[in-house]
C-alpha positions, 0 to 999 in steps of 0.5 A: 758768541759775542757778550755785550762787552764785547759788542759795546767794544765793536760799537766803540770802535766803529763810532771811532772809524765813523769819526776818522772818516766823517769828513768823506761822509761829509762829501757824500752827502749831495742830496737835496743839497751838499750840507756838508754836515752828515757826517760829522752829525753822525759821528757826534751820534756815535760819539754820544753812544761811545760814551755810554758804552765806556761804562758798560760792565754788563754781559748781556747784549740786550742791556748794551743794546738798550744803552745804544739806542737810549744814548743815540737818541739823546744824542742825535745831532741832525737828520742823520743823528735821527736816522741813526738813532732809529736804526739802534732803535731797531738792533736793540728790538733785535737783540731783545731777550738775548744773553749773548748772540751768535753771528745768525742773531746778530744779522737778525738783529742788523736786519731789524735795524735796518727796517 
């Protein structure tokens, strides 16, 4: 079962991988033109979440879920920030009313965001 420190930690960790490679999410974005600039506008997102996340002393997924979405959204940068924000939108519908969650509702939760 993962608690919401828990899952504040795996979040933290992925805004920093998102960070350690924005530059190749930079290259990747060719459409409807090279920007050059999702991935760091989405790193800055992540970033912005991290942040929040750093203070979480809570055990419930439903309240690090609720931090995630409002921090993102505050701090979207660009499209992609937006987009983020809306797919955090929807983990946190997904992890709502949950204590903790297993792997089966962490998928559910993964699969709200992604509608």
């Amino acid at each position: 079962m993962v608690n919401g420190k828990l899952l504040a930690q795996m979040f933290i960790s992925g805004a920093n991988n998102l960070y350690n490679n924005r530059v190749l999410v930079d290259e990747l974005n060719v459409f409807p033109v090279p920007d050059g600039d999702t991935g760091t506008n989405m790193s800055m997102t992540a970033n912005a979440m991290a942040k929040a996340l750093l203070e979480v002393q809570t055990e419930s997924v439903t309240k690090v879920a609720d931090i995630m979405s409002f921090a993102t959204l505050r701090g979207a940068r660009g499209n992609s920030g937006v987009i983020l924000s809306q797919f955090f939108e929807g983990i946190k519908n997904g992890f709502s009313g949950l204590h903790s969650a297993d792997i089966k509702e962490i998928g559910e939760a993964f699969r709200s965001g992604v509608k």
